[in-house]
C-alpha positions in Angstrom: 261.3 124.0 28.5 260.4 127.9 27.9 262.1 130.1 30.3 260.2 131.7 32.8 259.1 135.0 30.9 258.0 132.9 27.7 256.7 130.6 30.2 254.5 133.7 31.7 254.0 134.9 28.5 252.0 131.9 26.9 251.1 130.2 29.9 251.0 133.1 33.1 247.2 133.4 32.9 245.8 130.1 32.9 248.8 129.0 35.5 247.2 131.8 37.3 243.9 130.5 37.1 244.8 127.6 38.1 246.6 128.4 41.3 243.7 130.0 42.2 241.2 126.6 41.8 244.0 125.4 44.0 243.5 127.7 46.9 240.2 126.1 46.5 240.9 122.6 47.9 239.3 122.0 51.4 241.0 122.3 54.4 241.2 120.1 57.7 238.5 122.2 59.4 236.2 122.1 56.5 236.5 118.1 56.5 235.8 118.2 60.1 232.6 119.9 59.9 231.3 117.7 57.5 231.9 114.7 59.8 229.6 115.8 62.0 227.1 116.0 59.7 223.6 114.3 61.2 221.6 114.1 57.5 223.3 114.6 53.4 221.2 117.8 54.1 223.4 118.6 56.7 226.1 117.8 54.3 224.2 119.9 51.9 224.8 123.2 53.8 227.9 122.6 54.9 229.1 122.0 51.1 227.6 125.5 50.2 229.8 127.1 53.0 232.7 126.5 51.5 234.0 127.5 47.5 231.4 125.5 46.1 229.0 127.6 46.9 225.0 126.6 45.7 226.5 124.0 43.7 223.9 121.9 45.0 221.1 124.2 46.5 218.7 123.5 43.3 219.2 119.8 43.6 215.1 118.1 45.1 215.3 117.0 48.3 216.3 114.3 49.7 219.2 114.6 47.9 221.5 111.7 47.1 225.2 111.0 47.4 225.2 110.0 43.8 224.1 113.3 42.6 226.7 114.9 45.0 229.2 113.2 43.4 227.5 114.1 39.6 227.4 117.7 40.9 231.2 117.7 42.4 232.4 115.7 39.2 230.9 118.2 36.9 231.9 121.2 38.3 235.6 119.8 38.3 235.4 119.3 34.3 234.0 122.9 33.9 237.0 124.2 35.4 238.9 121.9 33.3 236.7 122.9 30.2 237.7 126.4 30.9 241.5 125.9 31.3 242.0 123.7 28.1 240.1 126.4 26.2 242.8 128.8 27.2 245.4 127.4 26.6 248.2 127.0 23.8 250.6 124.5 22.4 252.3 122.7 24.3 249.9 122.9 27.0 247.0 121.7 25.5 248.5 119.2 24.0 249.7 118.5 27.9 245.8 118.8 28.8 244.7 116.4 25.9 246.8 114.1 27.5 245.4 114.2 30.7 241.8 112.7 28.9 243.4 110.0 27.0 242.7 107.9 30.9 239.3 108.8 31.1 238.9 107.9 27.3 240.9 104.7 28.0 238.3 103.8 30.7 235.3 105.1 28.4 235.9 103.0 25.3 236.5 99.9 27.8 233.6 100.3 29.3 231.7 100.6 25.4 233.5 97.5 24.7 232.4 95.7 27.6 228.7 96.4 26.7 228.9 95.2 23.0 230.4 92.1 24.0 227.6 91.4 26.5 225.4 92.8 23.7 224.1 96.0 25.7 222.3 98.8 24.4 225.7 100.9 24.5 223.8 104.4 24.2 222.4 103.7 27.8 226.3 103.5 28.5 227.1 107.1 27.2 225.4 108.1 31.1 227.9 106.3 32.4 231.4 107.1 30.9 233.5 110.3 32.5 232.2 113.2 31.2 236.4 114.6 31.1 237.0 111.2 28.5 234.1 112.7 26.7 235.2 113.4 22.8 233.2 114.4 20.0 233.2 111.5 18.2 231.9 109.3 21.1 228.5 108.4 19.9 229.9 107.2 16.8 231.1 104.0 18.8 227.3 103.3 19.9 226.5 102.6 15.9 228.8 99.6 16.3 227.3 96.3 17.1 230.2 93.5 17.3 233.2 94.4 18.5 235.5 94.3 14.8 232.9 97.3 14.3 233.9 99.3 17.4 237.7 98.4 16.8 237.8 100.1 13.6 235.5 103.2 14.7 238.0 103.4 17.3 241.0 103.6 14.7 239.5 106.0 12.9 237.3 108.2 15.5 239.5 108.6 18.7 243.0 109.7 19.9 243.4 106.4 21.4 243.9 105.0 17.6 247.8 104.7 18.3 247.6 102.4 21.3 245.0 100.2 19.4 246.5 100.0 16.7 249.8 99.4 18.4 249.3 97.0 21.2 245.6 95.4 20.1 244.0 93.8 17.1 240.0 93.4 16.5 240.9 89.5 17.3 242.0 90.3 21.1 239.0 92.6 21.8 237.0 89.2 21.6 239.0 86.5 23.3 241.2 88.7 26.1 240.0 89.6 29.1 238.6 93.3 30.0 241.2 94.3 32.6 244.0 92.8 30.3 243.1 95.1 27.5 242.2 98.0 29.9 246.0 97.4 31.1 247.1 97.2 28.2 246.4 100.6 27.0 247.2 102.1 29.8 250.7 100.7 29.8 251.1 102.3 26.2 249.5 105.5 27.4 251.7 105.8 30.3 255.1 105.7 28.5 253.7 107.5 25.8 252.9 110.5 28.5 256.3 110.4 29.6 257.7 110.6 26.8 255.5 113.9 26.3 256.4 115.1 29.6 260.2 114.1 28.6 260.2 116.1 25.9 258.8 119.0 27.3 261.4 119.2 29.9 262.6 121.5 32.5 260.5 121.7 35.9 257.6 119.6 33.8 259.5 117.0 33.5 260.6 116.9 36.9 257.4 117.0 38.4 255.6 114.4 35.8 258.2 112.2 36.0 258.3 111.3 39.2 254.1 110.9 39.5 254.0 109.1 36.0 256.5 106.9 37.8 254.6 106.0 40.8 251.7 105.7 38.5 253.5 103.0 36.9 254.8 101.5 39.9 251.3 101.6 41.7 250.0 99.5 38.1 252.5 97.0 38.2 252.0 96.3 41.6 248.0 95.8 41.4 248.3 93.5 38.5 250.3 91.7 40.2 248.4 91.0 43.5 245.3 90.7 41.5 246.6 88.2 39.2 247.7 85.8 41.9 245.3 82.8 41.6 244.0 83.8 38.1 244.8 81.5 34.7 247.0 84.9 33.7 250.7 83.2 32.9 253.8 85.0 34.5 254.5 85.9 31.2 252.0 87.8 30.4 251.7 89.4 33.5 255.0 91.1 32.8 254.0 92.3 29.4 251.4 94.2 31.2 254.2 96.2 33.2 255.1 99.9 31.9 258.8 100.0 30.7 258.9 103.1 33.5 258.7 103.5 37.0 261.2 102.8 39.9 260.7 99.3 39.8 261.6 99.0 36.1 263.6 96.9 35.3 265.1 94.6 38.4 262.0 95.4 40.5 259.1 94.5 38.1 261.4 91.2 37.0 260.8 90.6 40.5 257.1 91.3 40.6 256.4 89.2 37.3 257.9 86.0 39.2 256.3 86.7 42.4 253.4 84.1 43.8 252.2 85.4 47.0 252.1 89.4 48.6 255.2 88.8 50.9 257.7 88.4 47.1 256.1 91.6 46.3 256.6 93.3 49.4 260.7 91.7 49.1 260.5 93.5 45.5 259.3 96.6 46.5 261.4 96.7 50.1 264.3 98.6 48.2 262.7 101.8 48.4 261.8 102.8 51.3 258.5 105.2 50.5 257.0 101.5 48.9 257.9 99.9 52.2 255.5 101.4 54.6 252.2 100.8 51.8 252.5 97.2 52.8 252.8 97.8 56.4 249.4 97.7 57.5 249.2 95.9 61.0 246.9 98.1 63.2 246.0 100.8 60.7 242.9 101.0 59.7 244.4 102.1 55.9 244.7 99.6 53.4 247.7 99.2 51.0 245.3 101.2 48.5 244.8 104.1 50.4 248.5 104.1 51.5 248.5 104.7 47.3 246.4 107.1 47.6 248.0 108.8 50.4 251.5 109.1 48.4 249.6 110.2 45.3 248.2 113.3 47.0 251.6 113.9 48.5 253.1 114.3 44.9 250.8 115.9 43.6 251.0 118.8 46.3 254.3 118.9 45.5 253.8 119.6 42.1 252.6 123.2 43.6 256.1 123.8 44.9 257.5 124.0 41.5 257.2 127.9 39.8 256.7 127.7 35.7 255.9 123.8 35.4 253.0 122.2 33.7 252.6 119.5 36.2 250.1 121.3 38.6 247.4 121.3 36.3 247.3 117.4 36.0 247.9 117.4 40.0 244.7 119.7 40.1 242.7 117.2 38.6 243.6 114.1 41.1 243.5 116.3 44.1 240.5 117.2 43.0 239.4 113.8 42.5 240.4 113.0 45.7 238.2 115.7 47.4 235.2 114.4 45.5 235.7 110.2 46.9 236.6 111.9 49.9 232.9 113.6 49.9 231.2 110.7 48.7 233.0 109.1 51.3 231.5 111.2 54.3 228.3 111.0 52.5 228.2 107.3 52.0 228.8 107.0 55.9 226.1 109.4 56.8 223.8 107.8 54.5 224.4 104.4 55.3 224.6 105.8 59.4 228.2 103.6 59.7 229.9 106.8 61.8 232.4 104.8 63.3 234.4 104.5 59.1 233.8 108.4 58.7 236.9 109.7 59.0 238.8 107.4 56.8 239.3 109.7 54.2 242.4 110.7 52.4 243.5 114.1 53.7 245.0 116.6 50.9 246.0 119.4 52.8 
C-alpha cells in the first residue's frame, strides 16, 4: 500500500469527497421523524429536510415508494458516477470491482429472461443501474442462451468467471441461483485477492467484510438448499475458499441437514452465535446479517488512508435506501406496528 502522502497525493481528494457523502448518512433523529410520518407525502417532506434535499419535490403526486426508492438509488450511483470519474489506478480498478455484483446480478437476471423466452430489452428497466456497462444492450440481441454466453465472453468484465467456472451447456440445464452463486463465489475470492494485493489498511478492512460476505453466502446456501434435489456435494462447491468458516467450518456446513448443524458450525465464533439466536426478537437471522454488515462497514471509517470506505459507502447507503423503503412500505401499506424494524447505521 502507498504511504500516507502518496496515498493523499493520488487519492486525498476523492477520499475527501467521500468522507463528506458519509457525514451524509441519516441519523437516529432523522429516522424517528420519519416514523411518524401519517402519508409518503409526509415522508416526502421529511426526506427534503434532510441532505437529500428536493430530490423528490418534482416527483407527481401521490408519489410512490417505488419511485422513492428509483430516486434514492439513483442519486447514490451519481455520487458513485462522480467518484469513479476521479479517480486513478488502483482505485478505480478498486471501484470497477465494486460493479462486477451488480453486473453479476444484471446478466442473471438477462439470462433468466432468455430462457423463459422474454423480451429482454423490457429487462434493461430492471437491472441496477451501478451494474450498468456500455456493452449491456448488446446481450438483448441474443436470443438462446449459447448466444448470450458468448456475448458475455466477449462484451463484459465478467468474461473471466464465465469462462472459468461455466460453459454455454450449464446456462441451460443448472439452476438460476446455482449459476448466480457460482459467480459470485469466483468474484468474491477474486476481490480479495485484489484487496490482498493492494495491502496495508485496504486489506485490513476488505478482508474482514469480503470475509463475512463469504461467510453470510455459505451460510444461505446452505439453509436454503435443505429440502432441495441440490447434492451435498455440490452445495460445497458453491462455498468461497474464504471466510472464517473456510475450511473446518464450511466442511461442517456442506454436511449439515437441518439449521441447529449449522448453528453447531458456526457456534465457534462468537459474533456468528447470536445471528441464530432469535427467541423473542423481532429480528430475523437476516437482519442480524445485516446488522453486522453495517457494523463493518462503519468501521471501515475508522481507518485513515484505506480504500475500504468507499465500498462501505455504497452498502450503508444501500442500507439507508431499504431502510426508507421500509418506513414507506409500512406507511403505505398502514402496518405501523413493523415500522421501526429497520436496520440502524449510525
Amino acid at each position: 500500500m502507498s504511504s500516507a502522502i502518496t496515498y493523499n497525493e493520488k487519492d486525498g481528494y476523492i477520499d475527501g469527497i467521500l468522507r463528506g457523502y458519509y457525514s451524509s448518512i441519516l441519523n437516529s433523529s432523522q429516522y424517528l421523524n420519519f416514523t411518524q410520518c401519517e402519508t409518503l407525502e409526509d415522508l416526502r417532506l421529511q426526506i427534503g429536510a434532510t441532505d437529500y434535499g428536493g430530490l423528490l419535490q418534482n416527483e407527481p403526486s401521490p408519489i410512490s415508494t417505488s419511485t422513492i426508492s428509483e430516486r434514492l438509488t439513483q442519486s447514490l450511483v451519481e455520487e458513485f458516477q462522480y467518484v469513479r470519474s476521479n479517480a486513478v489506478q488502483p482505485l478505480s480498478k478498486f471501484l470497477d470491482y465494486i460493479t462486477y455484483q451488480y453486473m453479476i446480478d444484471n446478466v442473471i437476471l438477462l439470462i433468466t429472461g432468455t430462457l423463459h423466452e422474454r423480451d429482454t430489452h423490457e429487462l434493461l428497466d430492471r437491472c441496477h443501474p451501478l451494474g450498468y456497462f456500455d456493452t449491456m444492450p448488446a446481450l438483448c440481441v441474443a436470443t438462446t442462451v449459447a448466444e448470450l454466453y458468448n456475448t458475455v465472453l466477449v462484451e463484459t468484465p465478467l468474461a473471466p468467471y464465465f469462462a472459468n467456472c461455466l460453459s454455454a451447456h450449464d446456462l441451460d440445464e443448472l439452476n438460476i441461483e446455482i449459476i448466480r452463486n457460482t459467480l459470485y463465489k469466483a468474484y468474491l475470492e477474486d476481490f480479495y485477492r485484489l484487496c490482498e494485493s493492494i495491502g496495508g489498511p485496504t486489506f485490513e478492512v476488505m478482508g474482514d467484510i469480503l470475509q463475512f460476505e463469504a461467510d453470510r453466502r455459505s451460510i444461505n446456501i446452505t439453509i436454503n438448499s435443505f429440502r432441495t434435489e441440490l447434492t451435498k456435494e455440490d452445495r460445497q462447491k458453491l462455498f468461497p475458499t474464504i471466510g472464517r468458516l473456510y475450511p473446518e467450518g464450511n466442511a461442517k456446513l456442506a454436511l449439515a441437514d437441518d439449521i441447529e448443524q449449522v448453528k453447531a458450525a458456526c457456534d465457534v465464533f462468537h459474533e456468528y452465535r447470536a445471528f441464530f439466536d432469535v427467541s423473542g426478537s423481532m429480528r430475523t437471522t437476516e437482519d442480524k446479517f445485516f446488522e453486522h454488515e453495517v457494523f463493518l462497514n462503519r468501521q471501515a471509517f475508522q481507518q485513515q488512508f484505506n480504500y475500504g470506505v468507499f465500498y462501505a459507502y455504497i452498502k450503508l447507503k444501500e442500507q439507508e435506501i431499504r431502510n426508507i423503503v421500509w418506513i414507506a412500505e409500512c406507511i403505505s401499506q398502514n402496518q405501523r406496528d413493523k415500522i421501526n424494524n429497520y436496520i440502524s447505521i449510525l
